[in-house]
C-alpha positions as CSV (number, residue, x, y, z in Angstrom):
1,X,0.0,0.0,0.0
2,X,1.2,3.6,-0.7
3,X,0.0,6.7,0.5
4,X,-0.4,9.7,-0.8
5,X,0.6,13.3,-0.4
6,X,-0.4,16.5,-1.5
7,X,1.4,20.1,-0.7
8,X,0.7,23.8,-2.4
9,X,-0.2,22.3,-5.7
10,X,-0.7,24.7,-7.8
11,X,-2.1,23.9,-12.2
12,X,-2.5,26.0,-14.9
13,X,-3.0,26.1,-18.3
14,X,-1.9,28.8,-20.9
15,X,1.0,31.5,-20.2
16,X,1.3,34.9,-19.3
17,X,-2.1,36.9,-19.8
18,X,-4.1,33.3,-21.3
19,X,-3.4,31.8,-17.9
20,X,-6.2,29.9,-16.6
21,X,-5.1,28.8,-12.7
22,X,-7.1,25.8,-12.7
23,X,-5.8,24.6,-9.1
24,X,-4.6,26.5,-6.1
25,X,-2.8,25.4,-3.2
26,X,-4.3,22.3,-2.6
27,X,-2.8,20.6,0.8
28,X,-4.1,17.3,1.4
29,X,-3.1,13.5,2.5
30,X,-4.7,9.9,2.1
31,X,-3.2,7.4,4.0
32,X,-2.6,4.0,2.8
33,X,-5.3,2.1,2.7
34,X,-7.7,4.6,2.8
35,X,-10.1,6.5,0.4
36,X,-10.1,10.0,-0.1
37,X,-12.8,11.9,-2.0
38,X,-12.2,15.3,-4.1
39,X,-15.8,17.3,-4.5
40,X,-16.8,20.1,-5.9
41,X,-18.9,21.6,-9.2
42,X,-18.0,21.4,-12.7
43,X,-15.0,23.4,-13.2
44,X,-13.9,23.3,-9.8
45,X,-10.6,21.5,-10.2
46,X,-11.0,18.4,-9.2
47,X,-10.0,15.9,-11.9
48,X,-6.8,18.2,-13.0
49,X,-5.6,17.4,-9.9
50,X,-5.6,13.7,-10.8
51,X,-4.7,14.7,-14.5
52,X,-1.5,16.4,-12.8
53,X,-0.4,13.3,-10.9
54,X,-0.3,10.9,-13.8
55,X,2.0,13.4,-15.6
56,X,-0.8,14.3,-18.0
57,X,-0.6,18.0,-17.3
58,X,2.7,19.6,-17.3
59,X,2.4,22.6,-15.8
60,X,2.1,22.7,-11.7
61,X,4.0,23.0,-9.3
62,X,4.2,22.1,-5.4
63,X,4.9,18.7,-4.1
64,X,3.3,15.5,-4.7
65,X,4.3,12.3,-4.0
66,X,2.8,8.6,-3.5
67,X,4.7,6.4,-1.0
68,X,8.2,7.0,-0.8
69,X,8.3,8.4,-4.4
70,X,8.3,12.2,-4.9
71,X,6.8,13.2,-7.7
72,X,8.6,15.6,-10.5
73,X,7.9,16.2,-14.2
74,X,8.6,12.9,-15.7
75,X,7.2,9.8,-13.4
76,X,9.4,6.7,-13.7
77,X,8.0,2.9,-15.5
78,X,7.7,2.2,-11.5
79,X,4.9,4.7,-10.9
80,X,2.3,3.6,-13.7
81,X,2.6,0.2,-12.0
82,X,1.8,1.2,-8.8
83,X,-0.8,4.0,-9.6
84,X,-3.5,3.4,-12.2
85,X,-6.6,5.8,-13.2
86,X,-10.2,4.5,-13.8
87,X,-11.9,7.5,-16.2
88,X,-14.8,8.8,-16.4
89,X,-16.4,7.4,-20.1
90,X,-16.1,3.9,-19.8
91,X,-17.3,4.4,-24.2
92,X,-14.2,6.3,-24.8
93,X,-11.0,4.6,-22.2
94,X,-11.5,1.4,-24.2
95,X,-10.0,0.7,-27.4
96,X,-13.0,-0.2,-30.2
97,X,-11.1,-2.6,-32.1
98,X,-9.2,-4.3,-29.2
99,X,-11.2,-7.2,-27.2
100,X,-11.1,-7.8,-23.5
101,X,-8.3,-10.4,-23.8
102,X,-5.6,-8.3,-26.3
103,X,-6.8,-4.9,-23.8
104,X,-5.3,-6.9,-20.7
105,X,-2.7,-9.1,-22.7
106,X,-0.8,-5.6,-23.3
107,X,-1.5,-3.9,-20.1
108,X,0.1,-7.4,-18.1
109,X,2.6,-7.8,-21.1
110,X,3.6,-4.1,-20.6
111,X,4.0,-4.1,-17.1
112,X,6.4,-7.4,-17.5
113,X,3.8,-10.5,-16.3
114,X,4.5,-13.9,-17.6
115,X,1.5,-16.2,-16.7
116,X,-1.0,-13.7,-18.8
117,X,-3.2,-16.2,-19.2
118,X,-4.6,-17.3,-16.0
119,X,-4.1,-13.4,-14.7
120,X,-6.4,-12.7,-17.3
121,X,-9.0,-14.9,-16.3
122,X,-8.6,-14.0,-12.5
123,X,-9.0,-10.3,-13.4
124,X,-12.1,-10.9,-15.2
125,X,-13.1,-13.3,-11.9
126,X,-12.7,-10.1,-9.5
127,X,-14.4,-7.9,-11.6
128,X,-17.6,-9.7,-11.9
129,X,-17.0,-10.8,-15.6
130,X,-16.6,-14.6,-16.2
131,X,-14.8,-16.2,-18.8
132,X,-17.5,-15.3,-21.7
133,X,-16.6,-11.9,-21.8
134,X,-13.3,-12.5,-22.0
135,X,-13.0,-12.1,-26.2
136,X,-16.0,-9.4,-26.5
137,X,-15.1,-6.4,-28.1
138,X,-16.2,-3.2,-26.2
139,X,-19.5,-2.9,-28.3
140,X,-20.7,-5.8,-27.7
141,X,-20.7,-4.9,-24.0
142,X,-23.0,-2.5,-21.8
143,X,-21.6,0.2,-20.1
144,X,-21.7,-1.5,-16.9
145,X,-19.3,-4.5,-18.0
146,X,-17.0,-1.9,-19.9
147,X,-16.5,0.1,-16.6
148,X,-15.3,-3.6,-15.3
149,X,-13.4,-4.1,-18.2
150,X,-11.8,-0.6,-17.3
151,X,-11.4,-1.7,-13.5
152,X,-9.9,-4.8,-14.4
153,X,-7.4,-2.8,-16.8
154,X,-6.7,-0.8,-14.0
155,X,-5.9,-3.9,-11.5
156,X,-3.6,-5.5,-14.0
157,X,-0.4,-4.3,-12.9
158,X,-1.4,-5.0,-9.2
159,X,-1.2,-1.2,-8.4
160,X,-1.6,0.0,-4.9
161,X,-3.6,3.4,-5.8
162,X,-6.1,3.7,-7.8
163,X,-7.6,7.0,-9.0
164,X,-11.2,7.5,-9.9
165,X,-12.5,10.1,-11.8
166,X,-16.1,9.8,-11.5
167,X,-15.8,6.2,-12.0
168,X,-20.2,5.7,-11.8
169,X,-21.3,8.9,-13.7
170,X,-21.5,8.2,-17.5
171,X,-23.5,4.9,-16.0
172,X,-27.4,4.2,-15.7
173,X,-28.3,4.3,-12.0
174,X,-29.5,0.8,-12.2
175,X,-26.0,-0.1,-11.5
176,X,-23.9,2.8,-10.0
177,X,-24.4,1.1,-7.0
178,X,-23.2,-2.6,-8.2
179,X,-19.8,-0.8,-9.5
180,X,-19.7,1.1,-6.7
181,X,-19.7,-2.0,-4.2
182,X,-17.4,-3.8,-6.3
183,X,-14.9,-0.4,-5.6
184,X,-15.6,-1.1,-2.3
185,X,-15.1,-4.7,-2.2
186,X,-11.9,-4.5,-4.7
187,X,-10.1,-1.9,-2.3
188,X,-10.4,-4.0,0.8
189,X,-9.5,-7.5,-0.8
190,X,-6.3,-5.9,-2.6
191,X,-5.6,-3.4,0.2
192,X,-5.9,-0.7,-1.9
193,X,-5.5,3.1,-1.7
194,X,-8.2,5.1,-3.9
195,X,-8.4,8.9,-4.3
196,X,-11.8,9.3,-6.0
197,X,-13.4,12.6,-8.2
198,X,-17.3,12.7,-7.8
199,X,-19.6,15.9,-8.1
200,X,-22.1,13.7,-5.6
201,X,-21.3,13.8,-1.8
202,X,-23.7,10.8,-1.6
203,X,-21.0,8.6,-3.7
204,X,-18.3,9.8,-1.7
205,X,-19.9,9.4,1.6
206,X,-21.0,5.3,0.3
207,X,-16.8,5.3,-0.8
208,X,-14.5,7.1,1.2
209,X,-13.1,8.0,4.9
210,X,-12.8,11.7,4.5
211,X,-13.6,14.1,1.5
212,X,-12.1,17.5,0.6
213,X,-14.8,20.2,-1.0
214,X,-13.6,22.4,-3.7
215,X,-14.3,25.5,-5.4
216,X,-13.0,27.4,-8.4
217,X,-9.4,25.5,-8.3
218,X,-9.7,25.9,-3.9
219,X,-9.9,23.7,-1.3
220,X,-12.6,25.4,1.3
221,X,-13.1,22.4,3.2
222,X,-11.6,19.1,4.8
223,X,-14.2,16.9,6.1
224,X,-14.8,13.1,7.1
225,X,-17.6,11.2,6.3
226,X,-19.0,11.1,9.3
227,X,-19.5,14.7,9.6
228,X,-20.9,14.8,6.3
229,X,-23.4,12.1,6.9
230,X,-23.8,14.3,10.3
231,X,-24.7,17.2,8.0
232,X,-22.3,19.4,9.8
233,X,-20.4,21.7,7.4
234,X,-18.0,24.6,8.6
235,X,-18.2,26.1,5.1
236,X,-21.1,28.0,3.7
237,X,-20.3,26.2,0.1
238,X,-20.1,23.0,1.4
239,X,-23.3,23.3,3.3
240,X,-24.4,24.1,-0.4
241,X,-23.4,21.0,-1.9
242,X,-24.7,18.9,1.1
243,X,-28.2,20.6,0.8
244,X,-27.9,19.9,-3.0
245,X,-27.1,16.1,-2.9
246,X,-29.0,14.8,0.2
247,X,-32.2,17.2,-0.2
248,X,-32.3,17.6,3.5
249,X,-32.0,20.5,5.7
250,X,-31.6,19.7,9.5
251,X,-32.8,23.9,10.3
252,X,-35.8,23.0,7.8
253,X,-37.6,21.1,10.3
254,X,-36.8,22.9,13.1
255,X,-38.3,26.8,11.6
256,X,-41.3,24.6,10.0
């Protein structure tokens, strides 16, 4: 398991009078094991800073690192074993013309596994899928089993942090909840370390220990679930997004 740590990260995109600060001094830690939840709007910053820890955007600076690996502009063959990313659009993270089986063939063949074949069909085991699905192509699947696929992409390497960028939102609600659980169940069988991107506080108070609330590229707000579930915000925006997910006021009874 690896941990994670964030200091005074700062993104932006563009130079000079095109600058777009995109995040600002975000501070925060997950410990190993844990899951850790990053809220906010649309816009708000949230999934740059996951963007900015795979090395997919450049320019940041601060300190970052996962374990005992400090993060700088290039990440070494080491971290993309250890840390893996779960997107958003299960339709658009797969490959159209690649099955199941050639999707984790490379990903276990990259990452320098010999027995491919029966890791294969143990991914596919702890993601739900059985050994049917295993030479589908991504059309012939529904956007439920593609997210698996993705998971089970994403377990391939036998990371020890997984990111989540809104891992449930592009699916129907029918079964949110069954990826969800298998998240859940995934992090505690492979002691696991997620740091998860969600717009809804109700996800990330089903998934994660503590959550931080943010705001036009800010951090406003560190809280754990349980005083989220409590309904007891210190900030005003938070309070916001609490009222906006749950749909319940504790004051509203009380002036009624």
């Amino acid at each position: 398991m690896s941990n994670i740590h964030i200091e005074n990260l700062n993104v932006w995109f563009g130079e000079h009078e095109e600058r777009v600060d995109a995040v600002k001094g975000a501070t925060f830690d997950v410990p190993s094991g844990a899951s850790f939840g990053l809220v906010g709007e649309s816009g708000s910053g949230k999934s740059t800073i996951l963007r900015a820890m795979v090395g997919l955007v450049p320019t940041w600076s601060g300190n970052m690192s996962v374990g005992e690996l400090e993060l700088g502009k290039k990440r070494p063959k080491a971290f993309y074993k250890d840390v893996q990313m779960v997107f958003q659009d299960p339709y658009a993270s797969l490959h159209p013309r690649h099955s199941v089986d050639q999707m984790l063939g490379e990903t276990l063949s990259l990452h320098g596994f010999k027995d491919i074949d029966n890791r294969i069909m143990q991914l596919l085991d702890d993601v739900g899928l059985g050994p049917a699905f295993r030479f589908r192509y991504p059309h012939q699947l529904s956007g439920g089993q593609r997210q698996r696929v993705a998971i089970a992409r994403a377990l391939a390497p036998k990371p020890t942090v997984i990111l989540l960028d809104e891992p449930t939102s592009a699916l129907d609600v029918s079964v949110q909840a069954e990826v969800l659980n298998l998240l859940a169940d995934l992090r505690e069988e492979h002691k696991l370390t997620y740091l998860m991107v969600s717009h809804n506080l109700a996800v990330v108070a089903h998934m994660c220990d503590a959550t931080a609330v943010m705001k036009n590229g800010e951090i406003v707000e560190v809280m754990t679930v349980e005083d989220m579930r409590a309904m007891k915000p210190k900030h005003p925006y938070t309070k916001h997004l609490l009222d906006s997910s749950f749909g319940y006021r504790p004051d509203a009874e009380q002036s009624a």
